[in-house]
C-alpha positions as CSV (number, residue, x, y, z in Angstrom):
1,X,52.3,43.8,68.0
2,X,50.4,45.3,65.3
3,X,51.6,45.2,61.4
4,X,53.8,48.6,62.1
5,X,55.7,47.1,65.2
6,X,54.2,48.7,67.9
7,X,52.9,47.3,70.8
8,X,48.8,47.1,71.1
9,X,47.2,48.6,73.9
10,X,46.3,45.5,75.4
11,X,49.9,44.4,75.1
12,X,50.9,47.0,77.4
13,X,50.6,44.3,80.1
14,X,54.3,44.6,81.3
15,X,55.3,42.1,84.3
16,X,56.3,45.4,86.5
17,X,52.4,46.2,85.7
18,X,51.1,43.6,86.6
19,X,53.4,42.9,89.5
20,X,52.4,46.6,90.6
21,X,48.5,45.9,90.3
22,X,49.1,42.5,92.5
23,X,51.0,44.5,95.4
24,X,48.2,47.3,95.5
25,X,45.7,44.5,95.8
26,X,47.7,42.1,98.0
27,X,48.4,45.4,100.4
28,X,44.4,46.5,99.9
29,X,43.6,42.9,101.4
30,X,46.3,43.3,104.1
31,X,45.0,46.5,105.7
32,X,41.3,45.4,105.5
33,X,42.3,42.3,107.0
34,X,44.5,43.7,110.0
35,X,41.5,46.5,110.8
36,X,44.8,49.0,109.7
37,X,43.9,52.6,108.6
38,X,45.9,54.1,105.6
39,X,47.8,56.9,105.8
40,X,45.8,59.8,104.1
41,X,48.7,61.5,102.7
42,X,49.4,58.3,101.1
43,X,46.8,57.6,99.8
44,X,46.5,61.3,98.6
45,X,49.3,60.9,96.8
46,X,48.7,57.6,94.8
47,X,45.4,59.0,94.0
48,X,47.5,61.8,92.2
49,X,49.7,59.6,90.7
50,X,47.4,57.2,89.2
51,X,45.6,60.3,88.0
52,X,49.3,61.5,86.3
53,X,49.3,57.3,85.1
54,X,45.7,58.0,83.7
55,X,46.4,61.1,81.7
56,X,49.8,59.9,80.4
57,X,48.4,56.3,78.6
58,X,45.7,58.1,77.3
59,X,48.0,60.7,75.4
60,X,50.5,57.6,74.5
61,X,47.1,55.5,73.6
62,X,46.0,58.7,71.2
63,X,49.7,59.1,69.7
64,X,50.1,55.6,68.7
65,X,46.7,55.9,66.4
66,X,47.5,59.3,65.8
67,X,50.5,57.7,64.3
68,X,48.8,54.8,62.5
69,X,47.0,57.4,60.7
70,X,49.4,59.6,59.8
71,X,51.5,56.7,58.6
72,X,48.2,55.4,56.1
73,X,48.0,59.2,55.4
74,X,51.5,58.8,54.0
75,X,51.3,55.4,52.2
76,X,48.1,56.9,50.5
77,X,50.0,60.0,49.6
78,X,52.2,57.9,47.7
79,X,49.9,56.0,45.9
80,X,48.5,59.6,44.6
81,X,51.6,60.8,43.8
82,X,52.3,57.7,41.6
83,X,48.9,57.9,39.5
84,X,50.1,61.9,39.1
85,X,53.2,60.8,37.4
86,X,51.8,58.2,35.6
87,X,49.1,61.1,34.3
88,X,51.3,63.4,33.9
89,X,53.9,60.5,31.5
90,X,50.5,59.8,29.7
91,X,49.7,63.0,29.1
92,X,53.7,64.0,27.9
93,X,53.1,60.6,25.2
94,X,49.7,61.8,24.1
95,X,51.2,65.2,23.3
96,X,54.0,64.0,21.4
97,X,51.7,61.6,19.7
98,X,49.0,64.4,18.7
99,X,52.2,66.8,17.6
């Protein structure tokens, strides 16, 4: 987890992934082992979905630092804000002062 609360990338090692990426391997080993031939369609269609997998952690990858910026973007904001005010109460003293 990073200082926000989200999880890293490299975090995103759920069991069900990892138990999914043992399975694919265990049944790649299987069908080379037996001589078997995969069903095209099949595989056609994992092919697609891990292409769909792909595409959807690299947008989640890109929204979670898009977020981390956007949240220092804020923070920062703040800080600016507060030196304004601080100015701008400076300014209001040094005015009253001069009057």
């Amino acid at each position: 987890m990073d200082s926000f609360g989200q999880p890293r990338p490299e975090d995103n090692q759920s069991v069900v992934r990892r138990m999914q990426k043992k399975y694919w391997k265990t049944k790649q080993v299987f069908i080379k082992a037996t001589g078997k031939k995969e069903d095209e369609h099949l595989v056609a269609s994992d092919a697609e979905l891990d292409a769909k997998l792909e595409v959807f952690h690299s947008v989640q990858e890109t929204c979670t630092e898009l977020l981390k910026i956007i949240e220092k973007y804020q923070l920062r904001l703040n800080v600016i804000s507060e030196e304004e005010n601080e100015l701008g109460l400076f300014l209001k003293f040094q005015a009253e002062r001069d009057a």
